[in-house]
N, C-alpha and C positions, 0 to 999 in steps of 0.2 A: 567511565571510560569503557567498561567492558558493554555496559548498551552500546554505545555508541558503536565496536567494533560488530556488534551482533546485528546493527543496522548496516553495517558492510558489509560483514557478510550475506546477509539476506539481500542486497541488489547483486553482489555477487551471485547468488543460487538464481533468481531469477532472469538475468541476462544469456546465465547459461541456458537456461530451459528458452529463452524465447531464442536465441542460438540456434538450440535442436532444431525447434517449429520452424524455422526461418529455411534451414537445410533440406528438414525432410519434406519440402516443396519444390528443393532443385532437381530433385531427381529427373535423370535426362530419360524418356520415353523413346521408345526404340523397338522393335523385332525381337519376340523373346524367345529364345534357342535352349535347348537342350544339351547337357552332354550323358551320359547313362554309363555304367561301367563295373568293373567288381574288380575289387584286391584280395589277390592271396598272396600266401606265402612262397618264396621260390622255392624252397628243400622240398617241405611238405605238402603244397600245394590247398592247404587248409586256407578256410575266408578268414580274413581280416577284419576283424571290427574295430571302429571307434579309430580307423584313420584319417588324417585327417588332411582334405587337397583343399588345397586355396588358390586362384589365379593368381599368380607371378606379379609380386608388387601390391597386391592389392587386400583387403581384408575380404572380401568376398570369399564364400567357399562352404562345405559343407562336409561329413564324414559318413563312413561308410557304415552298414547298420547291420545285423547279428549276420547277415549270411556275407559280408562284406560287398554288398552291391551300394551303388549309390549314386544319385542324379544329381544334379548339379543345371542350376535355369539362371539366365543370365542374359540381360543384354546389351553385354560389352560386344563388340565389336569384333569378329577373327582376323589374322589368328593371335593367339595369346597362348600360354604354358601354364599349365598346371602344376601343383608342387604336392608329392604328397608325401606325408610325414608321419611314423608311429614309433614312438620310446618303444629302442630294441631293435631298428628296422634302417638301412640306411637310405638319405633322402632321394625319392626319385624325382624327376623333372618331366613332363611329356606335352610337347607342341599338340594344340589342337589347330585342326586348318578349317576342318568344314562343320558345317551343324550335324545333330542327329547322330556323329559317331559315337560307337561305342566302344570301351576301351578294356580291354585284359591286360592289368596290371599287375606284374608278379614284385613284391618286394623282398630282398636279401637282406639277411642278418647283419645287424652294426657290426660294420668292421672298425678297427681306430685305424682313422686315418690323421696321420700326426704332424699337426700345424696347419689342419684344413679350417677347424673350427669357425664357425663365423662371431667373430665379437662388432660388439656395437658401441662401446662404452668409450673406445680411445677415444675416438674421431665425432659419437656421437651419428655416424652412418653405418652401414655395414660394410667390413672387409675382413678379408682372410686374417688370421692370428699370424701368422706368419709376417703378414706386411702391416702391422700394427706400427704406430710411430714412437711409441712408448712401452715399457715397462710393463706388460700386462699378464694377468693369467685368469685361467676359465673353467670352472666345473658345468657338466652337461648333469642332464636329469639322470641319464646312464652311469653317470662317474661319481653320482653322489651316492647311486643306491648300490654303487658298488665300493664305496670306503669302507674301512675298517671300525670310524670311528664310532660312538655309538648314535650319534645325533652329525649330521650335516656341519652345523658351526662348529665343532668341537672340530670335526674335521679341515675346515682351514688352514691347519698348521703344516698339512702337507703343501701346500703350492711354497712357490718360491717365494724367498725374502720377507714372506710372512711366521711376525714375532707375536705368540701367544697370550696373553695375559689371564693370570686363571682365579675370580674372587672364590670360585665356588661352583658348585654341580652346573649351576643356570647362567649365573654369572661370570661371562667372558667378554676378552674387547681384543679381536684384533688389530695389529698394527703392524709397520712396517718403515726401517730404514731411521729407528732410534727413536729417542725421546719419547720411551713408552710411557706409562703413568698410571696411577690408581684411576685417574677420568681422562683418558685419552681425547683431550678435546683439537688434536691434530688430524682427526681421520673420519671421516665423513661413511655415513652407512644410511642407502636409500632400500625403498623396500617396494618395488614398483611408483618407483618416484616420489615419494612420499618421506619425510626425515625421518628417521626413525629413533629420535631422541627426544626426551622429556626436555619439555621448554627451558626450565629452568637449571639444569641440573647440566644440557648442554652436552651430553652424550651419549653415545648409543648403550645402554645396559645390556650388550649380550645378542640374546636371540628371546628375552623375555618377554617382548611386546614383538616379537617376528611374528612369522608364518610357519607350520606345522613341515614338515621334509616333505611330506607326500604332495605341497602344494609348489613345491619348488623346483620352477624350468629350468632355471638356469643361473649360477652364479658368477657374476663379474669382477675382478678387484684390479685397479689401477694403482702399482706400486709404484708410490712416488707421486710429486705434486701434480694438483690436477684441480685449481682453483679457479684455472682462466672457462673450464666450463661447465665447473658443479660448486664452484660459489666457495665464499667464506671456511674454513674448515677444512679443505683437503690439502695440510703439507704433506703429511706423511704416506697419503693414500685414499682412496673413495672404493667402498664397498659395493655392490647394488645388486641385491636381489630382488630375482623378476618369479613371479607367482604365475600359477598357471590358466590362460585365458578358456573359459568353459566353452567355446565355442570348438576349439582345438581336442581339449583334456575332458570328454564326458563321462559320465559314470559317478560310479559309488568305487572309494577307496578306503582303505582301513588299516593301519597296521597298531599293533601290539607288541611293544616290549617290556620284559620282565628281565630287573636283573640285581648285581650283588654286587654289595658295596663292603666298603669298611672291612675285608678281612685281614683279620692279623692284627687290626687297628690298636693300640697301645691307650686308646679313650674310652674303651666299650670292651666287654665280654665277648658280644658275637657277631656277624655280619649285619648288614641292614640291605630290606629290599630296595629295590626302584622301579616305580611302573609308569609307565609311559603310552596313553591311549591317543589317537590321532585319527579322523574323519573328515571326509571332504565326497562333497556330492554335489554334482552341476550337470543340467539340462540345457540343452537347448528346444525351440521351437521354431519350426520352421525357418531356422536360420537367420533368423529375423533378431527374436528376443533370447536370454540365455540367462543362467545365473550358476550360483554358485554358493555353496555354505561349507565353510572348513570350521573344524572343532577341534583344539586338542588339550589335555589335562596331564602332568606330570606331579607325582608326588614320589619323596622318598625324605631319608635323613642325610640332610647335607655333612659335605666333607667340614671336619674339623679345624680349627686354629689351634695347635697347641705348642705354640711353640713357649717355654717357661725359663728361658736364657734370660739371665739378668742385661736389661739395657745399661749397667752401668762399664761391664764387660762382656762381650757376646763372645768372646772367645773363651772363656774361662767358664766349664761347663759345672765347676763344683761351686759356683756362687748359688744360694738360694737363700730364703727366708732366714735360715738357721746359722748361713755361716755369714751371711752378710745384712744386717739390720736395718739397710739402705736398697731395700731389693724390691726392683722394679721390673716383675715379670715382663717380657714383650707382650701375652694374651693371659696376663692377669690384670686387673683394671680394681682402682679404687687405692693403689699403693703407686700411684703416679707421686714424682717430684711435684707439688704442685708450688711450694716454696721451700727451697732449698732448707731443711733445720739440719745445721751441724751442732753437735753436742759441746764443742768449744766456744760456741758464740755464746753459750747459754752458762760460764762456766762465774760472772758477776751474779745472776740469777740464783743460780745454787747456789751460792755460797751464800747469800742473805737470805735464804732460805730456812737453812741449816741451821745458821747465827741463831736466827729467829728463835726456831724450837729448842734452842740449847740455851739461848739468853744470851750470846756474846754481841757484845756491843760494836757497832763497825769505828774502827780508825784503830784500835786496841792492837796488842802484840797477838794477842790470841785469836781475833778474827783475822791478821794477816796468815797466822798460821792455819786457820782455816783454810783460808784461800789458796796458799800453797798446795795444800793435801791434796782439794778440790781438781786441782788446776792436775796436776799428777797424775790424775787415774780418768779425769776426763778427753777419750781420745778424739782426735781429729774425725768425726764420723760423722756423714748424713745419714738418718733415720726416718723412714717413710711406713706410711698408715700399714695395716695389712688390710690387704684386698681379696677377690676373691677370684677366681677360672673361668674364660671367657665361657666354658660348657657351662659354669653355675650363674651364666647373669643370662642364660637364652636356651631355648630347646632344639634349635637345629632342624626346626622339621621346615623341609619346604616345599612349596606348594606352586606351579605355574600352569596357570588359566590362561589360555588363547583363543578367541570366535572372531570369525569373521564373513559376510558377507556380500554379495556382490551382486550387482544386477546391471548386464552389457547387451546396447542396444542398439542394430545394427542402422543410424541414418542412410546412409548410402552404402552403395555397396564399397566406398573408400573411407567412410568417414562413422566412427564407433565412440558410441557414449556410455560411459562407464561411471555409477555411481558404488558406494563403496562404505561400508561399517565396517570397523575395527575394535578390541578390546582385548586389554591384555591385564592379567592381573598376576605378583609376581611375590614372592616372598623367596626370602634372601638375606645371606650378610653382605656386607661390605666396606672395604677401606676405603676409610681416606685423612683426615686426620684425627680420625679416631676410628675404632669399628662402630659400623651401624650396622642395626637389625631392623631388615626392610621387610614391614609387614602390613598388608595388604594394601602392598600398591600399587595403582591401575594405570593406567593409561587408553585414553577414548581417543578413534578417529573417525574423522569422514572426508570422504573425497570425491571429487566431481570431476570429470573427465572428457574430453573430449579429443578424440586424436584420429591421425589420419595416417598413409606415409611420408607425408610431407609437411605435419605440423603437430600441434596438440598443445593445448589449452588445460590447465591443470587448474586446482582449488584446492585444498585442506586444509583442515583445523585441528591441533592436537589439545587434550587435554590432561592434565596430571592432575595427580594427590596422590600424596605421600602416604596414608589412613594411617597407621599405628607405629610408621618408621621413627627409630630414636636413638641415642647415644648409646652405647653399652659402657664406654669410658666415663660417660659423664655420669651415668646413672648409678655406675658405684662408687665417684668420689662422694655423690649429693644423699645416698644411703652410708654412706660413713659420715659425713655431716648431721645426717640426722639425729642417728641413735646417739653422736658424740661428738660434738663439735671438734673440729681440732684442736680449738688453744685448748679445751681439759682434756684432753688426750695426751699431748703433749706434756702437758702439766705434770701429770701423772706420772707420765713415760721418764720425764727427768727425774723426780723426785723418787721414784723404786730405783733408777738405777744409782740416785747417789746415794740412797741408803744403802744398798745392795754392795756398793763399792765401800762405803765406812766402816761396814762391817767383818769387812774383809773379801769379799767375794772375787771370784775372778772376772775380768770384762766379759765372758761369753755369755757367765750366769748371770749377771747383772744385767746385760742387755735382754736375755731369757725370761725373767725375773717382770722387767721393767716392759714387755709386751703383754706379758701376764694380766699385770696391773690394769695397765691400758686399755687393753680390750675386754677384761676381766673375761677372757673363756683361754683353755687352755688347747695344746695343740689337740687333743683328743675330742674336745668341743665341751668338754664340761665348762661348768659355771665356776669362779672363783669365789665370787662373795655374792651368793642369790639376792641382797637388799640392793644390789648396785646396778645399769641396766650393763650389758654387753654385749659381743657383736654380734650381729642375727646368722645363725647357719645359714647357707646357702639350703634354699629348699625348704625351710620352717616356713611355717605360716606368719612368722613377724616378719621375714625376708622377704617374701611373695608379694605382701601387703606393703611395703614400703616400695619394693622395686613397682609394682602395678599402679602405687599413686603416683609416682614420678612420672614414668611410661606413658601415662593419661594425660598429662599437664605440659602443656608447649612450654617449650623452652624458655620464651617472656614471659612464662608465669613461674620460673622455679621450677618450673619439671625439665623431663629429658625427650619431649616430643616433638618430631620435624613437621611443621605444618608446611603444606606446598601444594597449593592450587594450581598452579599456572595454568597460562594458553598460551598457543602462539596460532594465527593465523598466517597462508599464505598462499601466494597467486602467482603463474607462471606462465608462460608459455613460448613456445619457438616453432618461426616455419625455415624450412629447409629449400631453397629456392633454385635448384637442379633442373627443376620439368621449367621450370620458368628463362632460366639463363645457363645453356647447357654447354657452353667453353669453361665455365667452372660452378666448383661443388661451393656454394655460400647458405651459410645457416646464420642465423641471429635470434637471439631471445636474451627475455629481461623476466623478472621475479619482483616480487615486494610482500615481504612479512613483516609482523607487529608482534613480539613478545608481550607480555601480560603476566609480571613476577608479580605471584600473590603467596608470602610466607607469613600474611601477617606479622612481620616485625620478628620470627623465632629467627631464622637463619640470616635473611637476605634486610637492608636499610631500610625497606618500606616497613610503613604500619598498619595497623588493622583497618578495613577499610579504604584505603591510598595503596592500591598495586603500583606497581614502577613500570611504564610503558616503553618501548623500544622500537622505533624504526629502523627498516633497513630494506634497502633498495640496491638491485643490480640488472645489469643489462650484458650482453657478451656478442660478438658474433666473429665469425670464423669462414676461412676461404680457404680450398684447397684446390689444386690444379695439377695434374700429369703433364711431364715435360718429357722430350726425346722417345718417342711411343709408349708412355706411360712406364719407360724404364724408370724415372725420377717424379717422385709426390711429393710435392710442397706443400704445407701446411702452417699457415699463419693464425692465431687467435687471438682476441685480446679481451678484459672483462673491467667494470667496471663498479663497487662496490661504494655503499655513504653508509653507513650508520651514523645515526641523530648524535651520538656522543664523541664521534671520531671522524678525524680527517677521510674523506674518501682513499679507495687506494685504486693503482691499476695495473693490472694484472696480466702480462702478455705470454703468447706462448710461439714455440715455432718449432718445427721440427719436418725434418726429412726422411724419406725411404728412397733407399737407391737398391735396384733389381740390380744383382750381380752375374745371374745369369738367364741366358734364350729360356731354360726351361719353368723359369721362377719358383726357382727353391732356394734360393740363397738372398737374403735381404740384409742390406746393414743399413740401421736407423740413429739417428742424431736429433738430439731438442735440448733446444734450450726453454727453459721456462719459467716462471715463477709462480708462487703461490701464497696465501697470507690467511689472518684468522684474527676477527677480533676478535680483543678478549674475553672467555664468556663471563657469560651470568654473574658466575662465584667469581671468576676474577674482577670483575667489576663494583659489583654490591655487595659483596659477603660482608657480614656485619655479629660476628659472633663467638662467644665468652666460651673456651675450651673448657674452662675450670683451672687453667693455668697461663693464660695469654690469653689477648684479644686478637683474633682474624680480622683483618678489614678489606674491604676492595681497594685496588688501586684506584677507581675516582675520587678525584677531588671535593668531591661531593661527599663521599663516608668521609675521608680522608680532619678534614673537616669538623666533623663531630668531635674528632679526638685532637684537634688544636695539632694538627700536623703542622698549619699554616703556621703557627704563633711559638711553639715549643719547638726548642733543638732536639733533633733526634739524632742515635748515634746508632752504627753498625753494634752486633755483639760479633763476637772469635769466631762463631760455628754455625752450623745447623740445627742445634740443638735450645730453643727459646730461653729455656727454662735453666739449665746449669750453665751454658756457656757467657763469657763476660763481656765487658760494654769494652770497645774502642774507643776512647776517645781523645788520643793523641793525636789522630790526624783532624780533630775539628768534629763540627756535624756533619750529619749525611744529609745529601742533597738530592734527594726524588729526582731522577729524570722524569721529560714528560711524558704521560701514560699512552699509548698509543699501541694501535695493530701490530701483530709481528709478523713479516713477510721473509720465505725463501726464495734464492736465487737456485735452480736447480738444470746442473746440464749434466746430461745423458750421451753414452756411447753404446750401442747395443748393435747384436747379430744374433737370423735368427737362418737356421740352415738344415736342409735336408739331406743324409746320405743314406749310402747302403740299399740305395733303390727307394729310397722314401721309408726304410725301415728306421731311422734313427733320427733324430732330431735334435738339435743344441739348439741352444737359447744362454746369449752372455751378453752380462753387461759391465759396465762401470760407470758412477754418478760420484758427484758432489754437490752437498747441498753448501751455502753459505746462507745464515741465519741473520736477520740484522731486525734490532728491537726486540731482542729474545725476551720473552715471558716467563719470569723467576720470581721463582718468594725470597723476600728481603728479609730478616729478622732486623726489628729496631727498637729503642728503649726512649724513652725519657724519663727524665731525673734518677740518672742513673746511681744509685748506692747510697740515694735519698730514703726516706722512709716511705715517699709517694712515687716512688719505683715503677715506671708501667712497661710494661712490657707488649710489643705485637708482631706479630706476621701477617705481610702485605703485600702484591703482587706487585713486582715495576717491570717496565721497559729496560733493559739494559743497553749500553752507549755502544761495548765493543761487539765486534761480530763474531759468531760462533761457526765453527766449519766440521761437517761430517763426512765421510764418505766411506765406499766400499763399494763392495763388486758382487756379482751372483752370476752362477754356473749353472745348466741344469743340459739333461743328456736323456733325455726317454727314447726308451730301444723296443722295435717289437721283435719279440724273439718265435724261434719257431715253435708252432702248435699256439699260436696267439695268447701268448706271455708278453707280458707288458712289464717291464721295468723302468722306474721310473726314480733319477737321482737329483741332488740339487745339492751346493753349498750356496751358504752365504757368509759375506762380508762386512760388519759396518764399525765404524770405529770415529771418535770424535778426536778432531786436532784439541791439543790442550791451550789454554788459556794462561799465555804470560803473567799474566799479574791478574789473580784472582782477588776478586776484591771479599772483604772477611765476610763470614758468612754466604757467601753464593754459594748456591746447587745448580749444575747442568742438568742436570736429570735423564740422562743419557738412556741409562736403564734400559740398555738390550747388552744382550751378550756378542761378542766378538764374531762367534764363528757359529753358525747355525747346520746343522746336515741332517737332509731326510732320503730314506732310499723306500721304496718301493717294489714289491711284486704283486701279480695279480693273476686270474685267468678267469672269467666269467663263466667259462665252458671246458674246463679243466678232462673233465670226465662226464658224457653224458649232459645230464642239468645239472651238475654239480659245478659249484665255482671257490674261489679262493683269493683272498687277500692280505699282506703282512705288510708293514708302513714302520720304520723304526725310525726316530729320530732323536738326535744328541743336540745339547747344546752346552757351551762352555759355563764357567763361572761370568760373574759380570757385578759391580755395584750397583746398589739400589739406593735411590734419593728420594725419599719423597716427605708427606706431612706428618706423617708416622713413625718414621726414622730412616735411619741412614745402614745399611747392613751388606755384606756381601751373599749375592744370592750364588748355591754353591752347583757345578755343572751337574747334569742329571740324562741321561738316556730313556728312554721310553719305547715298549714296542706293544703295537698293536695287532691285532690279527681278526679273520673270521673266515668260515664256513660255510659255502648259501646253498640251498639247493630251491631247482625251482620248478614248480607242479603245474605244469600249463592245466590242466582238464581244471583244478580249481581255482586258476588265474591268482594265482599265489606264489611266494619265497620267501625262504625259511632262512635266518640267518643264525648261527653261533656263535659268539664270537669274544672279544673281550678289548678293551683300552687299559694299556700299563698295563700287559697282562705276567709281568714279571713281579707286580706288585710294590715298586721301589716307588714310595712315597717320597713326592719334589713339591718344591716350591717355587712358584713364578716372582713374588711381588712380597716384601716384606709386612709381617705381622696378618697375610691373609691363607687360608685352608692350605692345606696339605693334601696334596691332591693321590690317591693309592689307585690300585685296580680297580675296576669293573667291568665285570662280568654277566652277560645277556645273551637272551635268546628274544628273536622276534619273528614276529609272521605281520605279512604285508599282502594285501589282498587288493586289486586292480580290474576291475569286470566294466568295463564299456556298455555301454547302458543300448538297448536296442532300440530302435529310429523309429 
């Protein structure tokens, strides 16, 4: 199968290229004119390099070069307008009428002008942020290299409505407006059109496999559904970042940050660095041809997981090893529940045990009284393996690789082909129903391009592998399997403590006693009895050698290793048909990609050699029209979606803008819309043994393997697989059928200018309705049987879930060009009448979210200034990991810039959390503390 798609793609790659050939023979022949010119600066009057004018509408154009002069040969037609554009610099526009003029162009200093911004991403066209018909917000090139935070993505958590999710230093996943997750597969994140998600795995990791800051125009995020026209995946939002086109962005850039982690940290002695190198260089020639090379490399030691609360109580902070014999670290591993041993089930056992070595006979008056004694000192107690510290199953260090490529090729002067390398290689931990240690794993692209302002013809291919990603959980139950299986662990464990107990002991020391035994090393790490083995220290060379052979060995062979090849192919395109039919704006475009799950049999139902293939096909188009002198924009959309395993779905949208006033500052916007997601990858195929239940995908296809069809299954009480019990008074559970989950979402928004245009609101209020919501089921068969099985499985649920909330936000400029900038938000899920046993919503955002902002780019001088502090409340967390209350947390950031024109440089100091109050997002993952940086960032426009 996978030739087969590689012979599609290959007519693909060549219909592109005979495409190009076909175009760059229409070029229309014409009178070729000049225009000539030079930009400076208005204050200082100093040239301008590396700006950059395009004719109005068109990709044509070219930049100014070291003395800022610059020609420009064309034969379009007069007149037409020029636009010329430099990060830092506000946009100007200037008509040209006749040939041969020459133009003195003075540009003035970015000023913020607030709700001018042009977004692209609601409508898919351009228009003012102000008159947007939905939920939107927008970072400029200007506004990113002015955050506080210390990387771009990290920084997202200032825009409105947007809920953070933190695995780790790399490892993040925006969201928005609930149902966040350890794998956010509600929120869609492009990266100049392109998915930016591993095939298989079905969501975006972060900013791992992104683009460098220094490569970054501009970033778009659509809060709230937005399916009817970026497909599958966006209920809760669509991310898109756009990279910088070299024709525009030329030069050599550079920046370097050094900074400090971990202080004060409670898992280490002393701080840990982080360094962070970043590189991007793109020429043009003759305006014709252009390219492009970005590079960046981060290494430092990742934040820690330490959290050592007993999951049997998380409230109760004096449970540990010692006072509870049943103690099941959150980020210790290897002392999981994996079957329930309570010391009273076992209390038949001992006592013929006992019998045994003492000669009493069973039915006797004296093995009764055995038995009595037995029964007496044996308490009601679950006892689990001892395990070991998530720091002693992994070293923390990580490492993320990014390059990328490009080469943009001008066909006409409307029409730009753009081909495309990518690779990203990422090491990391991460949750999800267990921790994994994700190491060296890559992700390859390429992409083909084709685009104009009126269309664009898309291609790419991703490909993944997991390289040395593996269980941490599993790898130390299957390293306590080795050295000691559990029934003689067990064995042991009973028989010290009822000796211990005969002999008079008390239950602490006997339980003390009967670890001893068991593991034969004591808390100090000595040996008990050298003839017997015992359990390997964390860190020994018997330890290192056990965990590295399991490590090494995929998971269908007994080890703890994730194999994951995948691919996905895909093809796309949309023309926008305005120049064509100019009483309304109609766009339409269709897509078609091909998954290609290759785990070899470790994670996902396929086997070695048999990837599991997936089609899936959409098409969408959209109309929008100005009514009463473009006071009212209508906007209709609709989309239509098939995947090969599921019912097609259709996805419509609609929404309104009504100008409130002559001057158009005041808009109020209305939509109604929907949105849907099939299920991914893991919800479908996942096929895999925890070491304490079996995962399965909701198709009926896995589903299957395990005699779902033929054996009654019952709900258990809870969330929790492994201790909680089987219902089964109300009958079997009966599987609804598996299917897409689709929102209904309508919107009330206003966005509005006062104070002369110094002040700006933006509010809204929405509710989603959820219907076929996407939950893990916990189910058993032959429940309290000796062939007990136990799973967790994705279904469709029958009732509807409803969410909603509101969001505020108020950015003010103040005098001396201070910027403040506030936001709350809202979200909150209706409860569910009749919960049926076992369901999780998974809500997992907090109630009330607030960030505020100050800033001043030009404070003093070249001196600038930024502080960002945001709260959020407590809130429950659900997920495959556990169920836990995440507790509220404040956070502030700040930083310092100054900036060195003569060496086309700025200096930043600065810090994230710089109060040092270690929080948590997401149950059982890092602990996220200060960090503290200094960077330089170097910007020199390359001369013509």
């Amino acid at each position: 199968m996978i030739q087969i798609m590689d012979v599609r793609f290959g007519k693909i790659q060549r219909a592109f290229f005979i495409l190009i050939y076909c175009l760059c023979h229409l070029q229309a022949f014409g009178q070729q004119i000049s225009i000539r010119g030079q930009v400076r600066d208005e204050m200082s009057s100093q040239s301008l390099q590396g700006v950059t004018i395009l004719i109005e509408n068109t990709l044509e154009g070219t930049v100014t070069s070291a003395d800022g002069t610059f020609e420009l040969k064309t034969q379009r037609p007069l007149p037409f307008r020029l636009v010329f554009t430099s990060i830092g610099y506000v946009k100007k526009i200037v008509e040209v009428k006749e040939p041969g003029q020459v133009l003195m162009i003075s540009l003035s200093e970015d000023e913020i002008l607030l709700g001018q911004d042009v977004v692209v991403s609601a409508s898919r066209v351009e228009e003012r942020l102000l008159t947007a018909p939905i939920s939107l917000e927008k970072l400029s090139a200007a506004e990113i290299r002015n955050m506080s935070a210390a990387n771009f993505y990290d920084g997202l958590y200032i825009l409105k409505g947007v809920d953070m999710s933190a695995h780790g230093l790399i490892f993040r996943f925006p969201n928005a407006r609930g149902f966040n997750g350890n794998n956010n597969f509600r929120f869609n994140q492009f990266i100049d059109g392109v998915d930016n998600m591993p095939p298989a795995l079905n969501f975006a990791a972060g900013n791992i496999f992104g683009i460098p800051e220094i490569d970054v125009a501009g970033v778009e995020m659509l809060v709230g559904a937005s399916s009817a026209l970026y497909g599958p995946g966006g209920m809760n939002g669509t991310l898109l970042i756009q990279s910088k086109n070299p024709f525009e962005y030329q030069g050599l850039s550079l920046s370097l940050q050094s900074g400090l982690m971990h202080v004060g940290a409670p898992y280490r002695d002393s701080p840990g660095p982080m360094y962070d190198l970043n590189m991007r260089y793109a020429k043009s020639f003759r305006d014709k041809v252009a390219f492009k090379v970005t590079a960046g490399y981060l290494r430092a030691t990742d934040w820690h997981a330490f959290d050592y609360r007993d999951r049997t109580d998380l409230d109760n902070a004096g449970l540990n090893r010692r006072t509870n014999p049943g103690y099941d670290g959150v980020n210790t591993y290897g002392d999981e529940v994996v079957i329930p041993v309570n010391l009273r089930d076992f209390i038949p056992e001992v006592t013929a045990a006992v019998a045994a070595s003492e000669g009493i006979e069973a039915g006797t008056a004296e093995y009764e009284e055995l038995f009595q004694r037995i029964d007496g000192f044996m308490p009601d107690q679950i006892v689990t393996r001892t395990g070991w510290r998530e720091q002693d199953m992994t070293n923390y260090n990580t490492d993320n690789l990014r390059l990328n490529t490009a080469l943009h090729y001008k066909v006409t002067p409307e029409i730009e082909a753009i081909g495309q390398l990518s690779f990203g290689m990422g090491k990391s931990i991460y949750t999800a129903q267990s921790r994994f240690a994700i190491e060296d794993f890559y992700i390859g692209s390429a992409r083909l391009e084709l685009k104009s302002p009126d269309f664009y013809i898309r291609a790419y291919g991703i490909t993944e592998n997991a390289g040395n990603t593996h269980d941490l959980g599993l790898t130390a139950l299957l390293i306590n399997e080795t050295w000691k299986p559990s029934l003689a662990w067990y064995t042991d464990y009973l028989g010290a403590f009822a000796q211990s107990r005969l002999l008079g002991g008390n239950e602490r020391d006997a339980h003390g006693f009967a670890r001893l035994i068991a593991d034969n090393r004591d808390e100090n790490g000595n040996i008990f009895n050298p003839l017997l083995p015992a359990q390997p220290l964390a860190g020994s060379p018997e330890f290192n050698t056990l965990r590295d052979e399991l490590i090494s060995r995929p998971i269908s062979q007994g080890g703890t290793r994730v194999v994951d090849q995948s691919k996905l192919w895909h093809v796309e395109g949309m023309y926008n048909f305005s120049q064509l039919i100019p009483w309304a704006e109609i766009l339409v475009g269709a897509s078609h990609r091909v998954f290609i799950i290759d785990s070899q049999g470790t994670i996902f139902a396929d086997t070695p050699g048999n990837p599991i293939t997936i089609q899936q096909s959409g098409a969408f188009a959209q109309i929008s029209k100005g009514l009463w002198g473009e006071r009212l924009k209508l906007s209709g959309s609709a989309r239509y979606d098939k995947n090969e395993y599921f019912r097609g779905k259709f996805t419509p949208r609609f929404s309104g803008v009504f100008q409130l006033d002559k001057n158009q500052n005041h808009f109020l916007r209305a939509s109604y819309q929907t949105a849907f997601r099939f299920p991914a990858v893991s919800d479908q195929w996942l096929d895999i043994f925890t070491g304490r239940f079996q995962v399965v995908g909701g198709l009926p296809q896995v589903q299957r393997k395990y005699n779902f069809d033929t054996v009654p299954l019952y709900p258990l009480s809870g969330s929790n697989p492994i201790t909680d019990v089987p219902v089964t008074e109300n009958g079997p559970f009966e599987i609804p059928e598996f299917g897409p989950e689709k929102v209904t979402a309508t919107e009330i928004g206003y966005r509005g200018l006062f104070l002369n245009n110094a002040l700006m609101i933006d509010a809204s209020i929405y509710q989603n309705v959820y219907n076929g919501f996407l939950a893990l089921q916990n189910l058993v068969q032959f429940p309290g049987e000796p062939n007990e099985m136990r799973f967790q499985t994705t279904i469709s649920t029958d009732d509807p879930l409803t969410a909603y909330g509101w969001s505020f936000g108020a950015d003010m400029l103040l005098p001396g060009k201070f910027l403040l900038r506030t936001n709350v938000n809202y979200n909150a899920l209706q409860s569910l009448a009749d919960r049926p046993p076992g369901f999780e919503s998974r809500f997992n955002t907090p109630d009330y979210r607030f960030n505020v902002s100050l800033g001043n780019p030009g404070v003093y001088k070249n001196i600038g200034f930024n502080l960002s502090y945001r709260w959020q409340n407590a809130f429950l967390w659900e997920s495959n990991f556990g169920v836990a209350d995440m507790p509220a947390f404040g956070m502030l950031d700040g930083h310092i810039m100054y900036r060195y024109e003569k060496w086309h440089s700025h200096f930043k100091l600065g810090g994230s959390n710089l109060f040092n109050n270690f929080y948590i997002t997401n149950f059982g993952s890092a602990s996220i503390g200060g960090l503290y940086y200094v960077s330089w960032a170097f910007d020199n426009p390359l001369s013509r």
